[in-house]
C-alpha positions in Angstrom: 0.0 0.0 0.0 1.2 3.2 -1.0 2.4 5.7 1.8 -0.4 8.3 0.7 -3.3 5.9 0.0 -2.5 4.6 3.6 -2.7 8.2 5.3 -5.7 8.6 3.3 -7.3 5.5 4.9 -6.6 6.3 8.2 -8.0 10.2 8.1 -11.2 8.3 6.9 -11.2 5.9 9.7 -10.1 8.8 12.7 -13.7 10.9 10.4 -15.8 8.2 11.1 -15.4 8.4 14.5 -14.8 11.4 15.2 -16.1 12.1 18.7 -13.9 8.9 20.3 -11.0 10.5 18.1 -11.5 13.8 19.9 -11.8 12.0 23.3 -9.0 10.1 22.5 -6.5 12.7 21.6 -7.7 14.8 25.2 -5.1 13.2 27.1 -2.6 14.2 24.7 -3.5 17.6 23.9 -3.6 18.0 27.4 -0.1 16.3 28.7 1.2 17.8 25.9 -0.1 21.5 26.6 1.3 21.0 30.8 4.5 20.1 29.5 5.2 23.3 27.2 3.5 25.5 29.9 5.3 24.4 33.1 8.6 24.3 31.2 8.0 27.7 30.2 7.2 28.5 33.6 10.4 26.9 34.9 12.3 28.8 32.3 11.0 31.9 32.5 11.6 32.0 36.3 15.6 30.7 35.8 15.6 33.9 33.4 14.5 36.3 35.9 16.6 35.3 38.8 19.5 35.2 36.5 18.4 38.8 35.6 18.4 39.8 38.9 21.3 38.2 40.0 23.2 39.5 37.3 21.1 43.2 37.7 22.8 43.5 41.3 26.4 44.8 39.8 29.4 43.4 37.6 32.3 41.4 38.8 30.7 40.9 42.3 32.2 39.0 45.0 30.4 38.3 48.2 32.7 37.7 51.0 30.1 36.3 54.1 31.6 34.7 57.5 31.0 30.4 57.4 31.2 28.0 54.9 28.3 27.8 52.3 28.7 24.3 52.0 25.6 22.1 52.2 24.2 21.7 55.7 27.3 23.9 57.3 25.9 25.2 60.2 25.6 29.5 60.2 28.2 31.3 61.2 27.7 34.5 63.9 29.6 37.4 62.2 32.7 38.6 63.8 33.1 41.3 61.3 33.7 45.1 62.4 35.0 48.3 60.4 38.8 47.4 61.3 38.0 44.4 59.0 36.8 46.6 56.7 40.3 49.0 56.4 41.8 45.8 56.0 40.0 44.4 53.5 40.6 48.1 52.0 44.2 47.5 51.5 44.1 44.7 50.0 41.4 45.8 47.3 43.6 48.7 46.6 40.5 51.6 46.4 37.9 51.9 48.9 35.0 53.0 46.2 35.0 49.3 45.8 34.4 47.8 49.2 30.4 47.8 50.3 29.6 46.9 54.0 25.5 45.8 55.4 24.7 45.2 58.7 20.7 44.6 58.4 17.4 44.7 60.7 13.7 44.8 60.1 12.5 47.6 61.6 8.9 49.6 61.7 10.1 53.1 60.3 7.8 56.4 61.4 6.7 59.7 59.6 4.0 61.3 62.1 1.1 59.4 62.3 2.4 56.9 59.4 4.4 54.1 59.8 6.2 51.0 57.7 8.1 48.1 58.4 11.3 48.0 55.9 14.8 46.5 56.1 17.3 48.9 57.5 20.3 48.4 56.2 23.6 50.0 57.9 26.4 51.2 54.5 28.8 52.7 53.5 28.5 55.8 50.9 29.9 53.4 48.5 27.1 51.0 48.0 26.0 53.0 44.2 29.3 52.4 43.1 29.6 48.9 44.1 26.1 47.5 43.4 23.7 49.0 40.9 21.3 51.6 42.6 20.2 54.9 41.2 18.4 57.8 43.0 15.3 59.4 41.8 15.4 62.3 44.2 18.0 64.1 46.4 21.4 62.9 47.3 23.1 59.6 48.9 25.1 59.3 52.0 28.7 60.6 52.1 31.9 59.7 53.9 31.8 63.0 56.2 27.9 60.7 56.8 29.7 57.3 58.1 32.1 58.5 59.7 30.5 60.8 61.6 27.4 58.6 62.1 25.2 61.1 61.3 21.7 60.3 61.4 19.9 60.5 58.0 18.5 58.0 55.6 17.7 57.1 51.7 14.5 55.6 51.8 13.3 53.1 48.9 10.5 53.9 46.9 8.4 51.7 48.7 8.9 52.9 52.2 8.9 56.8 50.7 5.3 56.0 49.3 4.2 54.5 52.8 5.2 57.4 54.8 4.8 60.4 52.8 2.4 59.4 50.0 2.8 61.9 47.0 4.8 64.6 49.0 8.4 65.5 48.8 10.0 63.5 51.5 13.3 64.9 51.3 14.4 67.3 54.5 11.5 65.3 56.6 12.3 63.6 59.7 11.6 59.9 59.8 12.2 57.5 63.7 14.0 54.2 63.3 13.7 52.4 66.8 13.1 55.8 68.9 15.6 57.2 66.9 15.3 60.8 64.1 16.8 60.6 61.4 16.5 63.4 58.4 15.5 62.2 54.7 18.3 63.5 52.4 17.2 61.1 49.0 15.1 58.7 47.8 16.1 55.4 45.5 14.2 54.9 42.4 11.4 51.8 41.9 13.8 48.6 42.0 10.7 46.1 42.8 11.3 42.2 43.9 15.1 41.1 43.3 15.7 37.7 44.7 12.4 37.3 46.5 13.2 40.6 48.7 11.6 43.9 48.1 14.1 46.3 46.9 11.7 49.2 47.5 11.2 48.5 51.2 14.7 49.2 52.1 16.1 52.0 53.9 19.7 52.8 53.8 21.6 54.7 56.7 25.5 55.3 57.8 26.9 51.8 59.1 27.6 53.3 62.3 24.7 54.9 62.7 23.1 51.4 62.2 25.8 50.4 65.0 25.0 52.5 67.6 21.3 52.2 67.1 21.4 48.3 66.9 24.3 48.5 70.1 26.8 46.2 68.1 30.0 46.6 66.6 29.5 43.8 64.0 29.1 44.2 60.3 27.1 41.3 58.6 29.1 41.2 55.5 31.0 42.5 52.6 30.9 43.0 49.1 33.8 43.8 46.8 33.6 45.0 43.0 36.8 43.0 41.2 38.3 46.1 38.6 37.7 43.0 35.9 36.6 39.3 35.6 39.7 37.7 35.5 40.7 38.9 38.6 38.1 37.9 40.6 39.2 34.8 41.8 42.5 35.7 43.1 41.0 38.9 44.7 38.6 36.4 46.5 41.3 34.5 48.0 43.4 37.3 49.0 40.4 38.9 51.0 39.8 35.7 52.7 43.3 34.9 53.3 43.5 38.4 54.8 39.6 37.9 57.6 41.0 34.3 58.1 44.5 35.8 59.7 42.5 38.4 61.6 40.2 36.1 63.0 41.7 32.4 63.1 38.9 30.4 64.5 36.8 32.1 61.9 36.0 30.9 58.6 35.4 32.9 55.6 33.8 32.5 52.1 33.7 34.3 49.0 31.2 33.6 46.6 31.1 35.1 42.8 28.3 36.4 40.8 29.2 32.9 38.4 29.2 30.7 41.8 25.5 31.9 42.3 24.2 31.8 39.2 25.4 28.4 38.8 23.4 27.4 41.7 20.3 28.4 41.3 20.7 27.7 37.5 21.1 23.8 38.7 18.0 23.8 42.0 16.0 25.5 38.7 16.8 23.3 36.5 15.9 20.3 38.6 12.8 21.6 39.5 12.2 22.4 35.5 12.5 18.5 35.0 10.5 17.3 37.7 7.8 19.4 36.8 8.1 18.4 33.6 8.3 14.6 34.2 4.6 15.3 36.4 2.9 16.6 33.4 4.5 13.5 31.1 2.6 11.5 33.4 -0.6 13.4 31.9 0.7 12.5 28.6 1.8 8.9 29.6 -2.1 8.0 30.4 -3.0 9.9 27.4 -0.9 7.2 25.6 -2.2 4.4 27.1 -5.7 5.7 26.4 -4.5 5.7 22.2 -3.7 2.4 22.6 -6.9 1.1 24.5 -9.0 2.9 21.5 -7.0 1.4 18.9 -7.2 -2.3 20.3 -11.4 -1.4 19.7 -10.8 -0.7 16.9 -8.8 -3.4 15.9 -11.7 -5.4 17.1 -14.3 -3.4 15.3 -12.8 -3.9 12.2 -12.1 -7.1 12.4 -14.2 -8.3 9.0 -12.2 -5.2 7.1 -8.8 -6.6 7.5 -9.9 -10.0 7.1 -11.3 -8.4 3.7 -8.2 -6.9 3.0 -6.0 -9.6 3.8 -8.3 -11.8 1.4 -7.7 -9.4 -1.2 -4.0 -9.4 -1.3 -3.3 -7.1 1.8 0.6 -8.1 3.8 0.4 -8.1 7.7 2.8 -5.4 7.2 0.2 -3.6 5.0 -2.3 -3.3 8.3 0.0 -3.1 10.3 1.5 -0.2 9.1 -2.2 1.1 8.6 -3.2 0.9 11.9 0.3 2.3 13.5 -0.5 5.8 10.9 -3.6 6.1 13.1 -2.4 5.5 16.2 0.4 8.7 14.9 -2.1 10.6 13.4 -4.1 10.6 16.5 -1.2 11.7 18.7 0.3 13.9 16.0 -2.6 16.4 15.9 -2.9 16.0 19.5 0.7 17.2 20.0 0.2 20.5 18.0 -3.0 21.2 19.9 -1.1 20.8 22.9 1.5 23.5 22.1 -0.8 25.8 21.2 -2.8 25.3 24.4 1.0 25.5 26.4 2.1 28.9 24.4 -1.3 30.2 25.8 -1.3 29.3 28.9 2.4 30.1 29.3 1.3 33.6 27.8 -1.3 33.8 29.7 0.6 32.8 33.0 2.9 35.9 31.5 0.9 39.0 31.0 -1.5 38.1 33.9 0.7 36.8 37.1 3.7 37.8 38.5 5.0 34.6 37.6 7.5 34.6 34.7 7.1 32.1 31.8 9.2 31.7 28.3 8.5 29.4 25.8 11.5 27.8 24.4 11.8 26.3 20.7 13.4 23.1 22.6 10.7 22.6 24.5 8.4 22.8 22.1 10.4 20.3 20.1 11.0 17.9 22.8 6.9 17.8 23.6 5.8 17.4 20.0 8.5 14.3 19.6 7.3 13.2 22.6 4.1 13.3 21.2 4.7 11.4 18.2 6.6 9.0 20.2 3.7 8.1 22.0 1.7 7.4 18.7 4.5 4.9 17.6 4.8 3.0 20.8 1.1 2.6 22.5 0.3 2.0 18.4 2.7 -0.9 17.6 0.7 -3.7 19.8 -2.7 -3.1 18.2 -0.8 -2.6 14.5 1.1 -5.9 15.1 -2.5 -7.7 16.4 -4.4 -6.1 13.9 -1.1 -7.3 11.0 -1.5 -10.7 12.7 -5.2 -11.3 12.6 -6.0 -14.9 10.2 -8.3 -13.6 7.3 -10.5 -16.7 7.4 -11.1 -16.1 11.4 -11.8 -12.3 10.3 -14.5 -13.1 7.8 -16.3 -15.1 10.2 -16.2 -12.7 13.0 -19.6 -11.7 13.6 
């Protein structure tokens, strides 16, 4: 039988029963569609993070106290300022050396009041991470070393406590405390799951004194290039570790983190889209189920065929371009339901989603796949049937 006479046959045969055909190729429109929209999902997030990761500054390096080994227990930071000159000398330009010391606290403006992260700096934190200002001015280095008491409030906080008035000159009270409002940073929104816009920045040692500690939490460091990173890493680390012995020290690159969360992602990527292959897994078993009816149905036709001169390969190959056929259309149904729901999923939650071309590949052979396998035992029963028993089949 002719490859084209035999697609023609089996469009006739999926048209004569055509709601079972549509019933039938539910499961797979459906696994198929759960695939391409959860790996769109799971891509779409790996995206963003890596966005934001890579949105905080170039040639970062992250220098925390403990190891970030899996399951090392935290480490209490016995960081201070003296640490920080240190590290200083080593780096070679102080521009490049951030500090934090952080604490959620409620921040005041009269009768309004909003709970942010206060985070202790230095006035170097623009230059090492990327933050601009949309109003006034940021802290200076007469600020930390003074501790004088005024603040850069997020956009976030600034909308809390002042609404659509000019915030900058007000006073603001952190924990009892006044401090002045000298600028405000632009919108930054979610980075990492933490609200950039809820933030508000003052000296470190005005953090310090108001928090009664010494410590600093940790440090970051802006490497003048990428190939230095590594070797500036080491040398900061090599220079805590001598200061504080029984401490350890890691140093963790922009590259280090990506790579992480790139690999947790991707893992989660694959299991979610192994659960909705089991969708399309019972949508294959359901093919075959259908086919072996109709195998049974049409019992008297193959014998008919076979009488007339038709091989076992002949049905069998006529049957298994059904079983594809079914499966086929059911597969590019599918991505069109997945691109719209991934779409969808895009424009109207806050959840990312990005359709990939190898995803859409991988679920449409998968798709086909299915056809071939759960349609090779009824092609090989219906190839095998004796044409005398099929005449007399009633």
């Amino acid at each position: 039988m002719r490859v084209a006479e035999a697609w023609r046959v089996a469009i006739d045969a999926l048209r004569a029963n055509r709601l079972r055909s549509i019933l039938t190729m539910l499961g797979v429109v459906i696994g198929v569609g759960a695939v391409v929209a959860l790996v769109a999902i799971g891509t779409g997030t790996k995206r963003q993070i890596e966005q934001q990761v890579e949105g905080l500054g170039s040639n970062l390096l992250i220098v925390v106290p403990g190891r970030l080994d899996p399951g090392a227990a935290p480490s209490a930071s016995t960081l201070t300022m003296d640490d920080v000159e240190a590290v200083t000398r080593v780096v070679g330009d102080r521009s490049r050396v951030a500090v934090t010391i952080s604490s959620g606290e409620t921040v005041r403006a009269g009768t309004r009041s909003a709970y942010a992260s206060m985070q202790g700096v230095l006035e170097t934190t623009p230059d090492v991470f990327v933050r601009h200002l949309d109003r006034g001015t940021y802290l200076t280095r007469t600020d930390v070393t003074t501790g004088r008491r005024v603040a850069v409030l997020g956009a976030g906080t600034a909308r809390d406590l002042f609404g659509d008035r000019d915030p900058i000159g007000r006073q603001i009270t952190i924990g009892g405390v006044r401090f002045r409002v000298i600028g405000t940073f632009e919108q930054l929104g979610q980075s990492l799951g933490v609200d950039r816009d809820s933030e508000v920045h003052v000296p470190v040692t005005a953090a310090q004194r108001l928090l009664g500690t010494q410590r600093i939490d940790g440090l970051a460091i802006r490497a003048p290039d990428r190939e230095r990173i590594d070797a500036l890493g080491s040398a900061v680390v090599a220079a805590l570790v001598k200061r504080h012995p029984d401490t350890d020290f890691s140093a963790v690159t922009q590259e280090q983190i990506l790579g992480v969360l790139g690999d947790i992602l991707g893992v989660l990527t694959g299991v979610l889209a192994a659960i909705a292959g089991i969708s399309l897994l019972v949508g294959g078993v359901g093919v075959s189920n259908i086919m072996l009816v109709s195998v049974r149905e049409r019992t008297k036709e193959i014998g008919l065929r076979k009488a007339v001169g038709a091989r076992p390969r002949d049905i069998g190959v006529q049957f298994l371009l059904e079983a594809v056929l079914l499966t086929t259309i059911g597969g590019v149904l599918g991505m069109a339901l997945g691109i719209s729901t991934a779409l969808l999923v895009d424009r109207l939650t806050p959840v990312p989603a990005a359709v990939t071309w190898w995803s859409l590949a991988l679920a449409f052979g998968v798709s086909a796949a299915v056809g071939i396998i759960f349609g090779v035992i009824p092609a090989q029963r219906a190839g095998r049937l004796d044409p005398v028993v099929a005449l007399r089949t009633e």
